[in-house]
C-alpha positions as CSV (number, residue, x, y, z in Angstrom):
1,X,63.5,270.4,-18.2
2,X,64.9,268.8,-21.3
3,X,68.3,271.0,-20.9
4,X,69.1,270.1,-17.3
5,X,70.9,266.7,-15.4
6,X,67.6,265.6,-12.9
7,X,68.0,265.2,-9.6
8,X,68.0,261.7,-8.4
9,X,68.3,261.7,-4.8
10,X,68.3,264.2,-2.1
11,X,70.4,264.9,0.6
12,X,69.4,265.8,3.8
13,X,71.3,267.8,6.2
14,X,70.1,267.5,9.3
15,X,69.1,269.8,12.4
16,X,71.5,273.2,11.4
17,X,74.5,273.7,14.2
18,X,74.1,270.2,16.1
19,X,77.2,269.2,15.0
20,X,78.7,266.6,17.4
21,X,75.3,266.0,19.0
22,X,74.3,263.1,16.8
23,X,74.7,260.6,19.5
24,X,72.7,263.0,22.0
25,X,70.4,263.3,19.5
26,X,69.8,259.9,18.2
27,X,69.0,258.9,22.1
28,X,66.6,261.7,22.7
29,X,64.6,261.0,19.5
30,X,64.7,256.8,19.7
31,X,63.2,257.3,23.2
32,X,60.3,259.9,22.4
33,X,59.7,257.5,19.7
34,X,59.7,254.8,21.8
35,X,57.2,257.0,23.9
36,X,55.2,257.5,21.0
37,X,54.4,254.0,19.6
38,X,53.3,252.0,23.0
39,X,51.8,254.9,24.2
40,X,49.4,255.4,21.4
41,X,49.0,251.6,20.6
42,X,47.9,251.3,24.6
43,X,45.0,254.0,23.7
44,X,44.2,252.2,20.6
45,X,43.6,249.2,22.2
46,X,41.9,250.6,25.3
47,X,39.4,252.5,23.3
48,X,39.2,249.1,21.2
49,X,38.3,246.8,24.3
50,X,36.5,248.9,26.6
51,X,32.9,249.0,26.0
52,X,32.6,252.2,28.1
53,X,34.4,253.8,25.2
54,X,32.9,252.9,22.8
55,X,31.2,256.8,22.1
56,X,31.9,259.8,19.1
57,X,34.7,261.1,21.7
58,X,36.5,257.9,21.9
59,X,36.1,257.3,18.2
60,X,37.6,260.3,16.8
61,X,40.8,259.8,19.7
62,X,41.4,256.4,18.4
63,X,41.3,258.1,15.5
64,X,44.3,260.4,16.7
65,X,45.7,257.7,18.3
66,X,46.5,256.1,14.8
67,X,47.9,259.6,13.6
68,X,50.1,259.7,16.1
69,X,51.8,256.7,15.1
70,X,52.3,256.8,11.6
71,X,53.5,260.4,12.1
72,X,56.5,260.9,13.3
73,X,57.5,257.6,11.7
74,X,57.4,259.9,8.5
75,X,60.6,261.5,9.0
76,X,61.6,259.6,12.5
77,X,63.7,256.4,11.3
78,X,65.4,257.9,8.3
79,X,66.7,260.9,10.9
80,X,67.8,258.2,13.2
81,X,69.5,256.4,10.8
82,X,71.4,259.2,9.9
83,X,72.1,260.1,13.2
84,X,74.4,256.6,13.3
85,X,76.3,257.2,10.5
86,X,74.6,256.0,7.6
87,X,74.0,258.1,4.4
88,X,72.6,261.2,4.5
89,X,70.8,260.7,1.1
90,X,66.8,260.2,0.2
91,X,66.0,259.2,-3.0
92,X,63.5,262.0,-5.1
93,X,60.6,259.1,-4.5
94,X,61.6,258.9,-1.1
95,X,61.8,262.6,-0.6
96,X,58.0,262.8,-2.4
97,X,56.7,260.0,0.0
98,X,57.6,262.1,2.9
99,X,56.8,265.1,1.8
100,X,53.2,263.6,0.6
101,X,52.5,261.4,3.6
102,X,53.6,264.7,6.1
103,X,51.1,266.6,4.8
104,X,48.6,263.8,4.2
105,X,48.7,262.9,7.9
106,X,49.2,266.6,9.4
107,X,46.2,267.6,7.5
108,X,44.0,264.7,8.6
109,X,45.1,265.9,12.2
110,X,44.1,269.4,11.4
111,X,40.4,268.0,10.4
112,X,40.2,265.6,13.1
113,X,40.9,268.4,15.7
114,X,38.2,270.3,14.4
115,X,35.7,267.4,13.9
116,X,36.6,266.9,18.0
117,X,35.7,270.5,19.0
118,X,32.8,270.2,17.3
119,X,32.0,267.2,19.2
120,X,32.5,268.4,22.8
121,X,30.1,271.5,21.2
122,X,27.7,269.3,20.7
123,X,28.0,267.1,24.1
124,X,28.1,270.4,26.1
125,X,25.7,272.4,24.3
126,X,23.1,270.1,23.1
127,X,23.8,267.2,25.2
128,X,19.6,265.8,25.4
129,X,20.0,265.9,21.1
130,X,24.0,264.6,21.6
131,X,23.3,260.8,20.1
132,X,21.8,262.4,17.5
133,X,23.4,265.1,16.4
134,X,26.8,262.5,16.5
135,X,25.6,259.2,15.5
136,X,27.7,256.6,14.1
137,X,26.8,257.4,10.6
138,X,27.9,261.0,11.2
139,X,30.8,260.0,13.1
140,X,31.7,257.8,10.4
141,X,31.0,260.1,7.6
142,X,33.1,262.8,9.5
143,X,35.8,260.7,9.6
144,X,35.8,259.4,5.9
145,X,35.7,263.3,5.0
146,X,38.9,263.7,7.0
147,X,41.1,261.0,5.7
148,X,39.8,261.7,2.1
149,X,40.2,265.3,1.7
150,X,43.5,265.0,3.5
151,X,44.6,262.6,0.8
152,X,43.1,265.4,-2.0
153,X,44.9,268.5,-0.4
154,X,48.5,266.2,0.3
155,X,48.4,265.0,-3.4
156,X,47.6,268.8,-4.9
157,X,50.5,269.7,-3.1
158,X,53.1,267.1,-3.7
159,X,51.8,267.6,-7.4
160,X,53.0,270.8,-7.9
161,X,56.2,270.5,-6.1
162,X,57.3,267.7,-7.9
163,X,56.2,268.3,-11.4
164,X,59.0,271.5,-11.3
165,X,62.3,270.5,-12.6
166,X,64.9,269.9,-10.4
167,X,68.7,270.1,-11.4
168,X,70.8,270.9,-8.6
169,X,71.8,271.6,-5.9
170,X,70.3,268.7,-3.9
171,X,70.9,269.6,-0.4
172,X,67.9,269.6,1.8
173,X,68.3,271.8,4.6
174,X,66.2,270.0,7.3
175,X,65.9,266.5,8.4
176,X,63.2,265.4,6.3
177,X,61.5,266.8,2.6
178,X,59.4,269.3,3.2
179,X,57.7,272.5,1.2
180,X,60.0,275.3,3.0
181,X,63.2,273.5,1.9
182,X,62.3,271.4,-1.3
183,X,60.8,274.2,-3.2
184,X,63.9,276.6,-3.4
185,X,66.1,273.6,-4.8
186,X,63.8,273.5,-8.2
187,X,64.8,275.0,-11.2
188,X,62.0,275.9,-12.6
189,X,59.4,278.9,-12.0
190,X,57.9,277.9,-8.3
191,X,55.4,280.9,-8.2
192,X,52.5,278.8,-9.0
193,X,53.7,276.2,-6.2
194,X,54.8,278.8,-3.5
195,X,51.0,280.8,-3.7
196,X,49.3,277.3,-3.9
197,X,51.2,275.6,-1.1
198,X,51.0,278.6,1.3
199,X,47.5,279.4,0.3
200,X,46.3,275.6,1.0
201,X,48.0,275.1,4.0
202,X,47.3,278.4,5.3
203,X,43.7,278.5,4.1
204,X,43.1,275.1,5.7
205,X,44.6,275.8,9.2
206,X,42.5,279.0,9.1
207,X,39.5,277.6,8.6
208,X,40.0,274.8,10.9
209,X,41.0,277.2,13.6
210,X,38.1,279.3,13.0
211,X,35.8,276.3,13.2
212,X,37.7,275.3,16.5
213,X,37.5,278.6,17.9
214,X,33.5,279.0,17.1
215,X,33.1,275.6,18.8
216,X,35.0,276.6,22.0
217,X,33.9,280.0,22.3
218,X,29.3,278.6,22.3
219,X,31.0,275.7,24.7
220,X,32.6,278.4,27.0
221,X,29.2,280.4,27.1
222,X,27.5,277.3,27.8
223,X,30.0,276.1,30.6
224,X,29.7,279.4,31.7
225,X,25.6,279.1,32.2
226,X,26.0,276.3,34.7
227,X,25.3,276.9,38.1
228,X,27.6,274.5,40.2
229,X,31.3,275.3,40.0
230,X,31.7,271.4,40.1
231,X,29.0,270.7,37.2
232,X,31.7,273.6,35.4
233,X,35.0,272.1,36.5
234,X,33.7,268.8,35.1
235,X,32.9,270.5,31.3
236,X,36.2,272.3,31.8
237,X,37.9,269.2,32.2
238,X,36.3,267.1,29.1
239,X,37.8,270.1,27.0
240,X,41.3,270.5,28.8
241,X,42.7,267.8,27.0
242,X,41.4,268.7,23.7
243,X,42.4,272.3,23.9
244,X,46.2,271.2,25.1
245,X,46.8,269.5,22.0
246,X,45.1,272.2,19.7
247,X,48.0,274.5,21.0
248,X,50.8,272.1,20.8
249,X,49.5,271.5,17.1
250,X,48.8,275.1,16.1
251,X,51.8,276.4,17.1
252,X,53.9,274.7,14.9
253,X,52.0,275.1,12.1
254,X,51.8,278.8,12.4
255,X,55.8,279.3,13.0
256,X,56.6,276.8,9.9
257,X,54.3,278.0,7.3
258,X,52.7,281.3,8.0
259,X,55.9,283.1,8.7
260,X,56.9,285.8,5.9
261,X,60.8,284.7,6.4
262,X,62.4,281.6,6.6
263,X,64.7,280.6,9.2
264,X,66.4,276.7,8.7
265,X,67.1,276.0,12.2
266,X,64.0,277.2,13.9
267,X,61.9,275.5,11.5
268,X,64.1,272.3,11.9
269,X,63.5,272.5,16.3
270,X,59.8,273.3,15.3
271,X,59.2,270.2,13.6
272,X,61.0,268.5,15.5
273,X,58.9,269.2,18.7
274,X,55.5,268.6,15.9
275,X,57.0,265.8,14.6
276,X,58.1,263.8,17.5
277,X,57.8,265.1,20.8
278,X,53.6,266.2,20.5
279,X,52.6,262.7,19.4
280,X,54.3,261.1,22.0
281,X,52.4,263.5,24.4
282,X,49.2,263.0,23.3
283,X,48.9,259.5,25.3
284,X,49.9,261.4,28.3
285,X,47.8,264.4,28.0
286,X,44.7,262.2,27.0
287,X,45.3,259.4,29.7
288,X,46.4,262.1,32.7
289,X,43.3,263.6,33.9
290,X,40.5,261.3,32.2
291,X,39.3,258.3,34.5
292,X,38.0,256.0,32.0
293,X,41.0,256.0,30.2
294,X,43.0,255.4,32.9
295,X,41.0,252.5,34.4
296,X,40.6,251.0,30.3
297,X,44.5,251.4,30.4
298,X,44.8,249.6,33.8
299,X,42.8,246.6,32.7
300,X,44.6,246.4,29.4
301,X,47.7,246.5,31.4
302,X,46.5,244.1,33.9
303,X,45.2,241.6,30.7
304,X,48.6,242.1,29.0
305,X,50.8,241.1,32.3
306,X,48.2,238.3,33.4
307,X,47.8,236.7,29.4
308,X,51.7,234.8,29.4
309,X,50.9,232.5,32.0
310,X,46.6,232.1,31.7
């Protein structure tokens, strides 16, 4: 490490062959981001006002809702400003904020999607023992769990990336610093790194998946065990939403990080859907086919357009 010139900034290359598209670009992402911060905020602040929300379910999308926002502004206004014509450049803190805070909030995402199927388990399954099994200490313990050891597994990992040496070169092929395309840049041994970083995040998105998957397949049997189709539809529907954004998550994950080979532009229009466009969806997808948060949505609405001239 002694030997070498250190890398002080980072520079980022952007989506591979989008060349001439920056200005397409730039207007497509500004708007889903645009999508992405009212649209979550309105949820926030639905769930916030609304007595009738005020249950585990509600909780733990607020939750989301607050995900949602500070995660695509991660790697969203630096690719934007790029996008204009400004430098293409990150500074090596900059580069280890993102990569930190990526993983910090994706992993917190991952837990809080698992801590949800678990709580449509128990509201389906066990729904006389529901307020017990989920009360407020448990929701708040669950949740303090998932924002803590998403801090513990980002920081493990940002550790070991950036603890290697790095000389040169400093191109980042992707719009933002992550694992797949810091790593390969250092200069020192990344062994240790790789197996941890691909171990972690693949050992976490297992488990979580397999926790998910247990909780769906009892809440399935259970749907399955009620007599009127419209009693079913109704459990059906409480999950629908849930189980959209599991896939819209999941799949990402899967083609970034569990893939044996690495290819820069898939894994660049991969994140860009996880990083942008499935946030902004969320609000939809939650809001669409639930009626109390449409009608909490309405009367914040209504509120919001009435408070200027009360």
């Amino acid at each position: 490490m002694r030997n070498c010139t250190s890398v002080t900034e980072f520079f980022l290359m952007g989506i591979p062959h989008t060349a001439g598209l920056e200005k397409v670009l730039f207007v497509l992402f500004l708007a889903f981001y645009l999508l992405t911060l009212p649209g979550n905020l309105l949820i926030l602040l639905a769930i916030l006002t609304s007595s009738n929300l005020h249950t585990p379910m509600y909780f733990f999308l607020g939750n989301l809702s607050v995900l949602d926002i500070f995660f695509p502004s991660v790697s969203s206004p630096k690719m934007m400003l790029y996008l204009t014509g400004h430098s293409h450049t990150i500074s090596y803190q900059g580069c280890a904020s993102q990569l930190f805070f990526y993983h910090f909030l994706g992993c917190a995402e991952c837990f809080l999607y698992t801590v949800m199927a678990y709580d449509r388990f128990a509201a389906i399954c066990h729904p006389l023992r529901y307020t017990v099994i989920m009360s407020s200490w448990v929701c708040a313990s669950m949740t303090m769990a998932t924002w803590m050891g998403s801090c513990l597994h980002a920081s493990v990992l940002t550790f070991l990336i950036f603890k290697l040496p790095y000389c040169g070169p400093n191109e980042v092929d992707n719009f933002f610093c992550d694992i797949p395309v810091v790593l390969p840049l250092a200069c020192g041994d990344t062994y240790l790194a790789q197996a941890v970083s691909f171990i972690n995040v693949g050992l976490v998105a297992l488990v979580c998946f397999l926790l998910i998957l247990t909780s769906y397949s009892r809440i399935v049997v259970s749907i399955l065990k009620i007599r009127s189709s419209e009693g079913r539809r109704r459990a059906f529907s409480t999950c629908s939403a849930h189980l959209t954004s599991i896939l819209l998550f999941y799949g990402p994950v899967v083609l970034i990080y569990l893939r044996p080979a690495s290819s820069p532009w898939l894994d660049s229009v991969v994140q860009v859907l996880n990083n942008i466009v499935t946030p902004s969806l969320n609000p939809l997808i939650y809001s669409l086919r639930n009626k109390e948060v449409k009608v909490a949505l309405k009367k914040v609405l209504t509120q919001g357009m009435h408070s200027p001239g009360a």
